[in-house]
TIROFI-631914 format. One record per residue (C-alpha): residue number from 1; y, z, x. Coordinates in steps of 0.05 Angstrom, whole numbers. Example, Ala and Ser with C-alpha at 12.3 -4.5 7.8 and 13.67 -1.06 7.14 Angstrom:
! residues 2
+-----+--------+--------+--------+
|  nr |      Y |      Z |      X |
+-----+--------+--------+--------+
|   1 |    -90 |    156 |    246 |
|   2 |    -21 |    143 |    273 |
+-----+--------+--------+--------+
***
This chain:
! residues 92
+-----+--------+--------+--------+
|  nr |      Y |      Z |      X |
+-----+--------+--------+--------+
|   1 |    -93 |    465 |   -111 |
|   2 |   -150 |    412 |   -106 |
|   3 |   -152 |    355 |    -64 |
|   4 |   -177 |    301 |   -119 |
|   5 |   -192 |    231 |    -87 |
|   6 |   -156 |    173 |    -50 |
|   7 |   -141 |    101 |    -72 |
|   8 |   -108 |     47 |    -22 |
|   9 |    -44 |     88 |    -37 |
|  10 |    -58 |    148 |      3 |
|  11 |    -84 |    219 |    -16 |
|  12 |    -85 |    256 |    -80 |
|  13 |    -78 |    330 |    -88 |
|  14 |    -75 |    366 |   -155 |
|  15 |    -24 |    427 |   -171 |
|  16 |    -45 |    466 |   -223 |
|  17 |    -34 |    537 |   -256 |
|  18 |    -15 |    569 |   -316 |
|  19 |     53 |    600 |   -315 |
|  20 |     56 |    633 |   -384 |
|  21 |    121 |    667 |   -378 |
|  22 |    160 |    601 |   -356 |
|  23 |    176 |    640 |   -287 |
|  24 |    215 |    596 |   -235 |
|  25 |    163 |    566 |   -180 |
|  26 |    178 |    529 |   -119 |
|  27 |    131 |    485 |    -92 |
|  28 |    136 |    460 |    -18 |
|  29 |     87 |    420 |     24 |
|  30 |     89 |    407 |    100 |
|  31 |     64 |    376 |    156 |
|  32 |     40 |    410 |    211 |
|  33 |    110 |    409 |    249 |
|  34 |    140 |    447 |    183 |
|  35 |    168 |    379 |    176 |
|  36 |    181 |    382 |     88 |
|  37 |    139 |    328 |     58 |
|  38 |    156 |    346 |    -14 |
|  39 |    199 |    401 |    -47 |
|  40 |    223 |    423 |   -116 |
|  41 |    226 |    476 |   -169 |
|  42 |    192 |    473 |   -241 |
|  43 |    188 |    525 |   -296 |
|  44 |    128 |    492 |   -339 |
|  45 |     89 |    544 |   -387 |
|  46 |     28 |    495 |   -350 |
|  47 |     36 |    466 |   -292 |
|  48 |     -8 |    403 |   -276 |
|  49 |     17 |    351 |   -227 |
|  50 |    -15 |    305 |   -174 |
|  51 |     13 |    296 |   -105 |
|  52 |      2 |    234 |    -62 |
|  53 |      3 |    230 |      7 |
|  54 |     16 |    162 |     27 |
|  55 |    -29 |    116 |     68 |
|  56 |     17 |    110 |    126 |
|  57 |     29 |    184 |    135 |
|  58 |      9 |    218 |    205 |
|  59 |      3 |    279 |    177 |
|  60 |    -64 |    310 |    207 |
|  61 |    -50 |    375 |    170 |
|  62 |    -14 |    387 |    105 |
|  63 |      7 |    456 |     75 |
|  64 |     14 |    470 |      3 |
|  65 |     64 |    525 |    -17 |
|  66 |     79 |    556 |    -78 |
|  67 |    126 |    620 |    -95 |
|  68 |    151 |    658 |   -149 |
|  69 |    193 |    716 |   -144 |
|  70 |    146 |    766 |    -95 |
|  71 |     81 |    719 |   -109 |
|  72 |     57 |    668 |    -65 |
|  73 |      7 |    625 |    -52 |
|  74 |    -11 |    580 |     11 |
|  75 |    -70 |    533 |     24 |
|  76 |    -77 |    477 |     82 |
|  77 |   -116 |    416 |     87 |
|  78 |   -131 |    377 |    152 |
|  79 |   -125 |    298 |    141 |
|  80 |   -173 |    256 |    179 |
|  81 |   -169 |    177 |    144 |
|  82 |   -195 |    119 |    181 |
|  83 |   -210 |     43 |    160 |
|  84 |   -271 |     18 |    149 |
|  85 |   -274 |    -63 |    155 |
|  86 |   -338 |    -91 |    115 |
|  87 |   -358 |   -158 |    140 |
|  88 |   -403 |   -201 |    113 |
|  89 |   -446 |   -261 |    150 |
|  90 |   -490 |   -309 |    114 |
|  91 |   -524 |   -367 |    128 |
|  92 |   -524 |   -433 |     88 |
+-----+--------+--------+--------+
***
């Protein structure tokens, strides 16, 4: 899990991992009130999917999740975004 760059969109974050025997794996990500963001199963050989969080989330803290069988794996990220305005003054 990799959090890979933003656009005017929102956030991306990159799933990835080999799953060679096809195994069942649910993937879950939440806020930080457990509130479910995102949620579903895949059985790729490779996984390798993005994950956006949009622009106008208030999430300050987003948790990753991912389980198969007795294996799991967990990693959080705390999401600070603000806007910058550029202005620009000449004279003429």
């Amino acid at each position: 899990v990799k959090y890979v760059g933003s656009t005017e969109d929102g956030l991306f974050f990159n799933v990835k991992f080999n799953n060679e025997k096809g195994q069942h794996v649910d993937i879950l990500i939440t806020d930080e009130n457990g509130e479910t963001m995102y949620e579903g199963s895949f059985s790729d050989q490779f996984f390798d999917k993005k994950f956006l969080l949009p622009e106008d989330s208030d999430a300050s803290l987003i948790t990753i999740s991912l389980k198969s069988g007795k294996d799991s794996f967990v990693k959080s990220y705390s999401v600070k975004s603000s806007i910058v305005k550029y202005v620009a003054v000449n004279k003429k």
